[in-house]
C-alpha positions as CSV (number, residue, x, y, z in Angstrom):
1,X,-70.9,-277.4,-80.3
2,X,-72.5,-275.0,-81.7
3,X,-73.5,-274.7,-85.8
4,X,-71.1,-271.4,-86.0
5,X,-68.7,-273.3,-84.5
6,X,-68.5,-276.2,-86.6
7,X,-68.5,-274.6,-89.5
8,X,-65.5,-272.4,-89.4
9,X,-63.8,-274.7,-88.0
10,X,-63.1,-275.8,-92.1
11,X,-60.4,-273.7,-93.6
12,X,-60.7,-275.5,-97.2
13,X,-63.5,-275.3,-99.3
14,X,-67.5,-274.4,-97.5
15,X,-69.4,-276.6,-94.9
16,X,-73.5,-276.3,-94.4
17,X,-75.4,-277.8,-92.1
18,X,-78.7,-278.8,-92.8
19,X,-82.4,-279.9,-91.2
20,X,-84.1,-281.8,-94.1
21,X,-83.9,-279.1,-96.9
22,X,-83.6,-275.9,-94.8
23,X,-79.9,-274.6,-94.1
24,X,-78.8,-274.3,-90.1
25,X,-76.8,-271.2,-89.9
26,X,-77.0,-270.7,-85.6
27,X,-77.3,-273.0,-82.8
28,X,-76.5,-276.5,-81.7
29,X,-75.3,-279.2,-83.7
30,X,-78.2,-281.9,-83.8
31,X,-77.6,-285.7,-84.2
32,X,-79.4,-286.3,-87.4
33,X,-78.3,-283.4,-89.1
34,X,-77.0,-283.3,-92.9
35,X,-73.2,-282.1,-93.4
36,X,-72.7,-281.3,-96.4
37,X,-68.6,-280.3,-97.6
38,X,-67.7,-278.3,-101.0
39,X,-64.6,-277.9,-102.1
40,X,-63.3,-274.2,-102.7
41,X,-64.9,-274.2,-106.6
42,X,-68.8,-274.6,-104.4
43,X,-68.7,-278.4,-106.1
44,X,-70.2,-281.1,-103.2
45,X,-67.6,-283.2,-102.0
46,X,-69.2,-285.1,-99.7
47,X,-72.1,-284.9,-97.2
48,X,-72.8,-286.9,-93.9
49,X,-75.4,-287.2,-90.8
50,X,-74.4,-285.5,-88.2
51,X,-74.2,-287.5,-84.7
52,X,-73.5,-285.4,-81.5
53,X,-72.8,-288.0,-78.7
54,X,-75.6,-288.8,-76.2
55,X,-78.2,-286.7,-79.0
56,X,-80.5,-289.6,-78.9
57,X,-83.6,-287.2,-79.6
58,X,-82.1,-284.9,-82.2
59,X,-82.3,-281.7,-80.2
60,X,-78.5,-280.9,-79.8
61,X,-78.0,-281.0,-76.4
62,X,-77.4,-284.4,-73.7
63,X,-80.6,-283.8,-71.4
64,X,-82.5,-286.3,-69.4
65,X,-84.7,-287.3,-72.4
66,X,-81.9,-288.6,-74.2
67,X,-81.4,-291.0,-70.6
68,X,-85.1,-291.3,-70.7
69,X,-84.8,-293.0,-74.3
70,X,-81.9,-295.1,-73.9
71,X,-83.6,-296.6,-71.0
72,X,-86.8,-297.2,-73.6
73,X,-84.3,-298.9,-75.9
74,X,-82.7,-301.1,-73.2
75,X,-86.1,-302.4,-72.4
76,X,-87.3,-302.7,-75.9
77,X,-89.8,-300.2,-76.1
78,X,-88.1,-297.3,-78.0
79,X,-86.6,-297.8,-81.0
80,X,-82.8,-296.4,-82.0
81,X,-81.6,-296.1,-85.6
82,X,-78.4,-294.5,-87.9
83,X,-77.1,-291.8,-86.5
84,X,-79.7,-291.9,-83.7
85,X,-78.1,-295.6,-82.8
86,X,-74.7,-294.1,-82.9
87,X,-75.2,-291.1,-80.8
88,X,-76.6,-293.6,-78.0
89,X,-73.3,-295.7,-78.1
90,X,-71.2,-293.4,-75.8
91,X,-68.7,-295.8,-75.0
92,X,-67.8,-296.3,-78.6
93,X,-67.8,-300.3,-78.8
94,X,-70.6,-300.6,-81.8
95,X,-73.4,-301.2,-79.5
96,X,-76.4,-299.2,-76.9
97,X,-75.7,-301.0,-74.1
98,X,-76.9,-300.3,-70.0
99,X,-73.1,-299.4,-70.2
100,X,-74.0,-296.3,-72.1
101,X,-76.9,-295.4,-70.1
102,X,-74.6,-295.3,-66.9
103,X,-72.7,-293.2,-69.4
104,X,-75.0,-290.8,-70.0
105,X,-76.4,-290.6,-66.7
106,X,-72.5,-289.6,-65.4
107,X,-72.5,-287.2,-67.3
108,X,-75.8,-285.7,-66.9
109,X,-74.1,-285.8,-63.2
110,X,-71.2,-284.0,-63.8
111,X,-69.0,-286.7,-63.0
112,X,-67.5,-287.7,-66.7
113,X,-66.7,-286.1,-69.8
114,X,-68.6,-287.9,-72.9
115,X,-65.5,-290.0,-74.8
């Protein structure tokens, strides 16, 4: 998804996307990313991370590395945290599990959509 995308996709009020401090106006969505909603007077509402499914790394996209780091995780030498964690737990049961490195490697295949 891209950052265009997800922000029209709002009919009430303004979303930006944020990278730290600096506004994201074009390209993917990143895991890690700060959403932040205003209502239609520009008053914050709310504001969230961002986690794009099988992101583990942040860059937006599903790619080997984020395989590559799951696999780390699994055998304790990467470490996963917030919306990092949650983009790793493709199967959607609260935990980054080899189930969710078969996951992501199925898809990397072509053989599954992401849940």
């Amino acid at each position: 998804t891209t950052v265009e995308s997800f922000t029209e996709s709002f009919t009430n009020g303004t979303v930006k996307v944020f990278d730290g401090d600096n506004e994201v106006t074009e390209g993917l969505m990143c895991t890690n990313y700060i959403v932040k909603i205003y209502d239609t007077e520009e008053d914050l509402v709310t504001s969230y991370k961002a986690v794009v499914k099988g992101d583990v790394n942040g860059d937006g996209a599903v790619s080997v590395a984020d395989v590559l780091i799951l696999q780390k995780y699994r055998l304790g030498l990467e470490e996963l945290s917030g919306a990092f964690y949650k983009a790793g737990d493709t199967n959607l049961d609260g935990n980054v599990s080899v189930a969710d490195v078969l996951i992501l490697q199925k898809y990397r295949l072509g053989m599954i959509e992401l849940p």
